[in-house]
PyMOL Python script that loads the backbone (N, CA, C, O; Angstrom):
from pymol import cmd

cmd.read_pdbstr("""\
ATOM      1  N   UNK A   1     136.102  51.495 102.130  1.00  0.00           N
ATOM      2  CA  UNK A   1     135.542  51.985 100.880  1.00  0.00           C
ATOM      3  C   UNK A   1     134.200  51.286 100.654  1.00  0.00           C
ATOM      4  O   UNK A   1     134.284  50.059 100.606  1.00  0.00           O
ATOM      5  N   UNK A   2     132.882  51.854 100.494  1.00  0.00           N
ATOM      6  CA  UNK A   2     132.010  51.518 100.232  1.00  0.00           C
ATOM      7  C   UNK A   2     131.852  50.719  98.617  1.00  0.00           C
ATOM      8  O   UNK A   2     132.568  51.067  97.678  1.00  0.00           O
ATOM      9  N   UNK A   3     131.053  49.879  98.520  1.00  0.00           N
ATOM     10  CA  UNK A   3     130.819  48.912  97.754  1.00  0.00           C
ATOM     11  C   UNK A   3     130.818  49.981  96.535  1.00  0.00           C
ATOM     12  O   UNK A   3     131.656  49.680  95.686  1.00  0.00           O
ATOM     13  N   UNK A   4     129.971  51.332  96.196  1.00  0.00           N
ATOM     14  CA  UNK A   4     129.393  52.536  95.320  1.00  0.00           C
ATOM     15  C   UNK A   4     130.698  52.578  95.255  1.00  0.00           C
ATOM     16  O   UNK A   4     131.222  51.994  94.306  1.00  0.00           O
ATOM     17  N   UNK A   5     131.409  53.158  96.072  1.00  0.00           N
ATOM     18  CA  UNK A   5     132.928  53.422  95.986  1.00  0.00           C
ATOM     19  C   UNK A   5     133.906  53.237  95.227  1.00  0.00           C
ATOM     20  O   UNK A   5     134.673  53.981  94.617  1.00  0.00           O
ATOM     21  N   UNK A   6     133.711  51.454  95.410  1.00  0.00           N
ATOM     22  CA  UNK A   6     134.669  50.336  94.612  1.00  0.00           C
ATOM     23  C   UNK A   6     134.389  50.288  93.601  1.00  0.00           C
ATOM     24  O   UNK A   6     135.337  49.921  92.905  1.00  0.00           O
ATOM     25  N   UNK A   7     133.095  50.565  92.810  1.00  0.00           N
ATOM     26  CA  UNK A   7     132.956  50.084  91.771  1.00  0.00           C
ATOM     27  C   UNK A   7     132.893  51.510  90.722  1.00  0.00           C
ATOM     28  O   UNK A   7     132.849  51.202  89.531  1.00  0.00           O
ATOM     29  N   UNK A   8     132.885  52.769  90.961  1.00  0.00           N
ATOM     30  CA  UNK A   8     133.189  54.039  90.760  1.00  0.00           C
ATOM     31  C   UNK A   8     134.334  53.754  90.444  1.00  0.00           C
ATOM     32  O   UNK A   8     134.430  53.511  89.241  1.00  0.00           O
ATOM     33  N   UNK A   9     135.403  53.664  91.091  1.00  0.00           N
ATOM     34  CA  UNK A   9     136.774  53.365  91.183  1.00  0.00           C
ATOM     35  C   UNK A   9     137.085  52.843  90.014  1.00  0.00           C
ATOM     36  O   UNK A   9     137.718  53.458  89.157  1.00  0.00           O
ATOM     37  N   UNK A  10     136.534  51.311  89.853  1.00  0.00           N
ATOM     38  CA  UNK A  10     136.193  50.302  88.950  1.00  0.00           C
ATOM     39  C   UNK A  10     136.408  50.795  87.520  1.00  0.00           C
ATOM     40  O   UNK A  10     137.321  50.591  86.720  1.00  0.00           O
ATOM     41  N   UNK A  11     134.879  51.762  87.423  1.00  0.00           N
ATOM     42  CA  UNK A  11     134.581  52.280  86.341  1.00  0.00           C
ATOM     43  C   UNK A  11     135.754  53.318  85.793  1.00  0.00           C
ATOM     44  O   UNK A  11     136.330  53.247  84.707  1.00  0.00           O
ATOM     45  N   UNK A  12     135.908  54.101  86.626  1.00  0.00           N
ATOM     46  CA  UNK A  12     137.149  54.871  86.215  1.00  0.00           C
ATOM     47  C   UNK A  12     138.589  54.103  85.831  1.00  0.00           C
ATOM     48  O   UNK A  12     139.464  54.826  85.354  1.00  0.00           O
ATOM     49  N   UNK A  13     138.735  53.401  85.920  1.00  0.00           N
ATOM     50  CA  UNK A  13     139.835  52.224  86.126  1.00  0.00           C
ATOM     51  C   UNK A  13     139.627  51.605  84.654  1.00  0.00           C
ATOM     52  O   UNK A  13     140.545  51.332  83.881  1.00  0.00           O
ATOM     53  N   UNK A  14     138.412  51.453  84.435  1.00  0.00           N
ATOM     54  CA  UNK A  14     138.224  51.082  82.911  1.00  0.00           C
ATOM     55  C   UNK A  14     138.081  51.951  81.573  1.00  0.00           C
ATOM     56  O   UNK A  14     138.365  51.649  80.413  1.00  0.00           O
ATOM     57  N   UNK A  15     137.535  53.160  82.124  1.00  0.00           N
ATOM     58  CA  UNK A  15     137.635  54.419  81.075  1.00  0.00           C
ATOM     59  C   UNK A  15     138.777  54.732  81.027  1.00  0.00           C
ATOM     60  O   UNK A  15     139.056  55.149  79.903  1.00  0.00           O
ATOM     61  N   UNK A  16     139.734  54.739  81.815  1.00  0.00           N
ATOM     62  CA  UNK A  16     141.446  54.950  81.420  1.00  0.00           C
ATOM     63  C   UNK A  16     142.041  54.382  80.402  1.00  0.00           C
ATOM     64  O   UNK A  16     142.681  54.798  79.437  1.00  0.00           O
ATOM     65  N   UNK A  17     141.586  52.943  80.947  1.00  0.00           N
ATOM     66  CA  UNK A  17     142.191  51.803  80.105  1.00  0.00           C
ATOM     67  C   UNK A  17     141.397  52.086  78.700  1.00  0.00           C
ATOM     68  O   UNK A  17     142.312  52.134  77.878  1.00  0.00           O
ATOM     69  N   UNK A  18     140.137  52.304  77.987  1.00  0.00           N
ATOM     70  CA  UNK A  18     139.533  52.808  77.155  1.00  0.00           C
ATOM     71  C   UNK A  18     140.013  53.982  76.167  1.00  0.00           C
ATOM     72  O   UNK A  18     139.684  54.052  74.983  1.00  0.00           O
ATOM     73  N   UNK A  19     140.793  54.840  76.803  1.00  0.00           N
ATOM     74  CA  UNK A  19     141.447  55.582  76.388  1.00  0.00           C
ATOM     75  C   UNK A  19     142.757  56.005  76.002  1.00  0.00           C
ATOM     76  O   UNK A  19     143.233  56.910  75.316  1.00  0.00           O
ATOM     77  N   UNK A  20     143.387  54.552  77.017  1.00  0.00           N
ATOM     78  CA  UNK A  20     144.597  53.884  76.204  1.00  0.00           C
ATOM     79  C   UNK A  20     144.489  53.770  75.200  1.00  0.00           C
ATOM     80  O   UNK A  20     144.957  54.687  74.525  1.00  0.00           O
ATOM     81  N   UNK A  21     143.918  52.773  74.562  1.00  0.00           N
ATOM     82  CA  UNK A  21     143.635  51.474  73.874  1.00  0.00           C
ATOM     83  C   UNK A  21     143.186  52.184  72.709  1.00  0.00           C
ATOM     84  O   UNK A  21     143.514  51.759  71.601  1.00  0.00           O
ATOM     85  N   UNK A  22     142.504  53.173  72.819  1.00  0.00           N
ATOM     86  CA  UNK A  22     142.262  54.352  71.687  1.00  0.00           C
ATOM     87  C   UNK A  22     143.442  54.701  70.672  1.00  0.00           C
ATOM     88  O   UNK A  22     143.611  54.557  69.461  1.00  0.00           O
ATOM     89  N   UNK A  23     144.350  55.350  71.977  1.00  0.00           N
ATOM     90  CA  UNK A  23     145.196  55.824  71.703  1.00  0.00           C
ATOM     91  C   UNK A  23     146.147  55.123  71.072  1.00  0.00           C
ATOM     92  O   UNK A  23     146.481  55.374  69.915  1.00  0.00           O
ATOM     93  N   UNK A  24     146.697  54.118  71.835  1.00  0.00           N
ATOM     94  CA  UNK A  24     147.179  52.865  70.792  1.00  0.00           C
ATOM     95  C   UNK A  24     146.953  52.221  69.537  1.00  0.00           C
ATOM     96  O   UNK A  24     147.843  51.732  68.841  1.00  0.00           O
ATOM     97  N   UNK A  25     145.936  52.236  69.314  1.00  0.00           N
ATOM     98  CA  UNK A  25     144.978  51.890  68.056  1.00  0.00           C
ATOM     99  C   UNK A  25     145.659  53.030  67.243  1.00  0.00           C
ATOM    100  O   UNK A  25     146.593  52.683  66.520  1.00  0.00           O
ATOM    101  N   UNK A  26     145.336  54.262  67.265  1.00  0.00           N
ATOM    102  CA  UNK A  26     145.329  55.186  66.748  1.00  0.00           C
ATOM    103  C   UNK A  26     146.916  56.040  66.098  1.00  0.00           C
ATOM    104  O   UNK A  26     147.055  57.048  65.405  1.00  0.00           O
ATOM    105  N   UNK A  27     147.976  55.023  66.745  1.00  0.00           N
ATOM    106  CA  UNK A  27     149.478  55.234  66.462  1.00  0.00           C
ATOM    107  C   UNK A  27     149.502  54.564  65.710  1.00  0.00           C
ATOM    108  O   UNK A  27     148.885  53.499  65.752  1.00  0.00           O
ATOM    109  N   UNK A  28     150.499  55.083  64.372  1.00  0.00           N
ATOM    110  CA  UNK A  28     151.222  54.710  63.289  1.00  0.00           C
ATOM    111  C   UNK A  28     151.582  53.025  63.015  1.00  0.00           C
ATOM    112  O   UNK A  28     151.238  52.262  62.112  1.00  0.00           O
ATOM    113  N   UNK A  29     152.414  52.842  64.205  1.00  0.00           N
ATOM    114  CA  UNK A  29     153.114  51.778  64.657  1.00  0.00           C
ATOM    115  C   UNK A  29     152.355  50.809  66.025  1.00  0.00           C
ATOM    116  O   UNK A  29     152.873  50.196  66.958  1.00  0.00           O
ATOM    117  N   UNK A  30     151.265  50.969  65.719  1.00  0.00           N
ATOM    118  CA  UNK A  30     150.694  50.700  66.854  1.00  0.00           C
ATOM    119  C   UNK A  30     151.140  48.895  67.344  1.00  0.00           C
ATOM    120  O   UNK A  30     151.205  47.990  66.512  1.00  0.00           O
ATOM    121  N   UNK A  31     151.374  48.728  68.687  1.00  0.00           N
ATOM    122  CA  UNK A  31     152.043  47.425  69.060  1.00  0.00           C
ATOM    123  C   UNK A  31     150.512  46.709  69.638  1.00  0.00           C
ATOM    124  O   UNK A  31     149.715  47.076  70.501  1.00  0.00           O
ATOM    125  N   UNK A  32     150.548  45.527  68.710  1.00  0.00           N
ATOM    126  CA  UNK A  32     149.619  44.315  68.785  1.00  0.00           C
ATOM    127  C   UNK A  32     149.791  44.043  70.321  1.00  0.00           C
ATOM    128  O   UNK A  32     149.037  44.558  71.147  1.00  0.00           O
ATOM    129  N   UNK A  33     150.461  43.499  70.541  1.00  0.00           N
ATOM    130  CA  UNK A  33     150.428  42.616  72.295  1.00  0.00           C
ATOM    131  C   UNK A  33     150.246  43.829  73.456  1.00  0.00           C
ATOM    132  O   UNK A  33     149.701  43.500  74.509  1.00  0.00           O
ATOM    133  N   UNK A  34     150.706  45.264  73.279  1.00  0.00           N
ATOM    134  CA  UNK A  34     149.819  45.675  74.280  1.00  0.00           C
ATOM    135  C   UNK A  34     148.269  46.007  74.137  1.00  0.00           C
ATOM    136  O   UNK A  34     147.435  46.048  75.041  1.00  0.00           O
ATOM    137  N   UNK A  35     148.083  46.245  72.703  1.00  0.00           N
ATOM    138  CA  UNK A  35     146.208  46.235  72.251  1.00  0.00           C
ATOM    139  C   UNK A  35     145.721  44.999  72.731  1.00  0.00           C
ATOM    140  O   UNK A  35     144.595  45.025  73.227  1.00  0.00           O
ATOM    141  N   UNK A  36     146.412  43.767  72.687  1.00  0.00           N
ATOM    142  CA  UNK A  36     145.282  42.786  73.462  1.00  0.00           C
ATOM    143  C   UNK A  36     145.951  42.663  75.171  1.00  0.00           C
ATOM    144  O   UNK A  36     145.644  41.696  75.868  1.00  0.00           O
ATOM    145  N   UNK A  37     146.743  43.610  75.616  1.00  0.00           N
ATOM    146  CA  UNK A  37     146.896  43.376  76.809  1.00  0.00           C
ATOM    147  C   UNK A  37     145.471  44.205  77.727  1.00  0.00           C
ATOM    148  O   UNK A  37     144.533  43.916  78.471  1.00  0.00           O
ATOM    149  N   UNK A  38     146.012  45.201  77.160  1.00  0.00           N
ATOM    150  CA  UNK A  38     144.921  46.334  77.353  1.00  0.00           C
ATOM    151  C   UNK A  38     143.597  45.989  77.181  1.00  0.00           C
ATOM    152  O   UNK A  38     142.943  46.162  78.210  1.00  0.00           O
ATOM    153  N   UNK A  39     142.761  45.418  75.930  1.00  0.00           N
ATOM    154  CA  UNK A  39     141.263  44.689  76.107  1.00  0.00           C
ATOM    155  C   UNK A  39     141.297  43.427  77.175  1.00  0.00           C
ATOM    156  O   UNK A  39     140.278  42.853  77.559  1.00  0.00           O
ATOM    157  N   UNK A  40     142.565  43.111  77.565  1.00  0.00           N
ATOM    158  CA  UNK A  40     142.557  41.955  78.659  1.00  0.00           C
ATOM    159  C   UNK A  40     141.977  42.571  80.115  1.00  0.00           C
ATOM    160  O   UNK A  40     141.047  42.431  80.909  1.00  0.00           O
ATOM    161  N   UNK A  41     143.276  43.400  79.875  1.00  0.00           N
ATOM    162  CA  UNK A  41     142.393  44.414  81.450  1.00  0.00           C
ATOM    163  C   UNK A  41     141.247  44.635  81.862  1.00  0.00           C
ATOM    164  O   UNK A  41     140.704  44.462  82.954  1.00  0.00           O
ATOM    165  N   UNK A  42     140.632  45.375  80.080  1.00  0.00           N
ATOM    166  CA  UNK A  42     139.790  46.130  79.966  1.00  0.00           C
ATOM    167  C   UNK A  42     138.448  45.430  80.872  1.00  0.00           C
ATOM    168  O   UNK A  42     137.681  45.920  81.700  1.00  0.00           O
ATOM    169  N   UNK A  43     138.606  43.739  80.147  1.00  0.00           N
ATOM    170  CA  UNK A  43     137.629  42.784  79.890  1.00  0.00           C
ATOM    171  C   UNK A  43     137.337  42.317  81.320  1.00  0.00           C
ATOM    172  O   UNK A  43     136.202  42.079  81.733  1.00  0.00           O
ATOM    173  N   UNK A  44     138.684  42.185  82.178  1.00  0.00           N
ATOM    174  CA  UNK A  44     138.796  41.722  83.356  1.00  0.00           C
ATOM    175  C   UNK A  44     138.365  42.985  84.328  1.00  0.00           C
ATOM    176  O   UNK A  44     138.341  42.737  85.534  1.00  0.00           O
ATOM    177  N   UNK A  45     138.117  43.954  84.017  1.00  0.00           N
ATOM    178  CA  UNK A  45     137.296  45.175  84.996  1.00  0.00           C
ATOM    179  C   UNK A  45     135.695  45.477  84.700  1.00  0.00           C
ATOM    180  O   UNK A  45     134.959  46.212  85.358  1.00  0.00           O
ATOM    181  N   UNK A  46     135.393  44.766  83.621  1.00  0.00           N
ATOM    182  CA  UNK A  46     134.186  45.243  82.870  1.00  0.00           C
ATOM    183  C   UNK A  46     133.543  43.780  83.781  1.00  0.00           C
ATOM    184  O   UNK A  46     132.636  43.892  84.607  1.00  0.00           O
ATOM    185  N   UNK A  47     134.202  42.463  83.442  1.00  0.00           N
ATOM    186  CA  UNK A  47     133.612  41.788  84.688  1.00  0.00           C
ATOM    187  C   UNK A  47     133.602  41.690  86.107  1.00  0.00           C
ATOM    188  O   UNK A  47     132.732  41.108  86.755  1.00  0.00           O
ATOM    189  N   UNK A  48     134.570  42.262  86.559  1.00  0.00           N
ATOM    190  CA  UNK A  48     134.563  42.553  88.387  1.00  0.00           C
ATOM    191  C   UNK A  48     133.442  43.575  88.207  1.00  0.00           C
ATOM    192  O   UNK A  48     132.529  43.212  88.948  1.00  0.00           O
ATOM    193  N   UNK A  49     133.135  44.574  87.623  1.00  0.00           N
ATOM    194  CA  UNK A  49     131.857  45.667  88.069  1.00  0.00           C
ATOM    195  C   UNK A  49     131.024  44.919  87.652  1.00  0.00           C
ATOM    196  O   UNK A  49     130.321  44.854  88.661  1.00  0.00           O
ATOM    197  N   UNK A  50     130.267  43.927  86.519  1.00  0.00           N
ATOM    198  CA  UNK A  50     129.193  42.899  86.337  1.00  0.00           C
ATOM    199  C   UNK A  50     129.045  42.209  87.575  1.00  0.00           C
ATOM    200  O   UNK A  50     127.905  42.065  88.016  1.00  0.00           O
ATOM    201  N   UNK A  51     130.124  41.712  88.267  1.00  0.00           N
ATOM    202  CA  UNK A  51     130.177  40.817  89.205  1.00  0.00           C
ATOM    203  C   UNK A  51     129.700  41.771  90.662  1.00  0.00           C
ATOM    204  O   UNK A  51     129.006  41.283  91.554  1.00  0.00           O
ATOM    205  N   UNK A  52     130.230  43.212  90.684  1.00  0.00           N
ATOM    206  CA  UNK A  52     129.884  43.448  91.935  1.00  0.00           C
ATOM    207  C   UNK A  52     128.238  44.259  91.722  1.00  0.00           C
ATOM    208  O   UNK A  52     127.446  44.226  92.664  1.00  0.00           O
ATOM    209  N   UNK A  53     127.957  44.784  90.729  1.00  0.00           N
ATOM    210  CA  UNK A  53     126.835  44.982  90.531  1.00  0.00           C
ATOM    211  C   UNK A  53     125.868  44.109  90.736  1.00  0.00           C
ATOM    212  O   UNK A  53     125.046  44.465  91.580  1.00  0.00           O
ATOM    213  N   UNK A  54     125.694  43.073  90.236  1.00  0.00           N
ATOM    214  CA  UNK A  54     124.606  41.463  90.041  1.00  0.00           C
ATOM    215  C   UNK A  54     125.527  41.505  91.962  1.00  0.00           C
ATOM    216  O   UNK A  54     125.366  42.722  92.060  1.00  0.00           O
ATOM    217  N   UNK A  55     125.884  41.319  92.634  1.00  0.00           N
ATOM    218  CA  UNK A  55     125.696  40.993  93.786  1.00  0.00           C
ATOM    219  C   UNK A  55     125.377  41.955  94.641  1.00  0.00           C
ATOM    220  O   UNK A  55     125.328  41.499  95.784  1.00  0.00           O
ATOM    221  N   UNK A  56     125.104  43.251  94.578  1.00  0.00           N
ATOM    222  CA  UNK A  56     124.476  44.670  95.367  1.00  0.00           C
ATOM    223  C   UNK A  56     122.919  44.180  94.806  1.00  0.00           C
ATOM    224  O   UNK A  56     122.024  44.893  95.260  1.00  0.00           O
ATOM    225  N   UNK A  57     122.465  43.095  93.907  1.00  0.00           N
ATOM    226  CA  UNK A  57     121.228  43.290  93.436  1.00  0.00           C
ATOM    227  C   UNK A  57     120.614  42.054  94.145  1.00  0.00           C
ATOM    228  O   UNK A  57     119.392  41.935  94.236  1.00  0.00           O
ATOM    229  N   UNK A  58     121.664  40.938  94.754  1.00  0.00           N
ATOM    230  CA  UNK A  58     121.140  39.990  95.473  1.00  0.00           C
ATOM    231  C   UNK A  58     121.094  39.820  96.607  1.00  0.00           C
ATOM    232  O   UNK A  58     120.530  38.824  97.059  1.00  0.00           O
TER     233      UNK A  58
END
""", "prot")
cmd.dss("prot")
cmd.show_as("cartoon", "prot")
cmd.util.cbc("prot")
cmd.orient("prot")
């Protein structure tokens, strides 16, 4: 898988999770510990693509 590849992947991988987290928010009953599980993810994919981006640039 090309580096473009991985991080496509990446991105999609995080708009999912984005649209969880929406969705969760957005229920009645909405459950606290998966809303911060989910920005955990979120947070931890938003830096692997920072990370592989800043290194395709060095």
């Amino acid at each position: 898988m090309s580096m473009q590849a991985h991080v496509a992947e990446l991105e999609r991988r995080h708009q999912a999770l984005e649209k969880e987290l929406r969705e969760e928010v957005a229920r009645p009953a909405a459950n606290d510990s998966r809303i911060a599980d989910l920005k955990r993810r979120k947070l931890h994919l938003k830096d692997e693509i920072a990370r592989l981006k800043g290194a395709t640039l060095h």
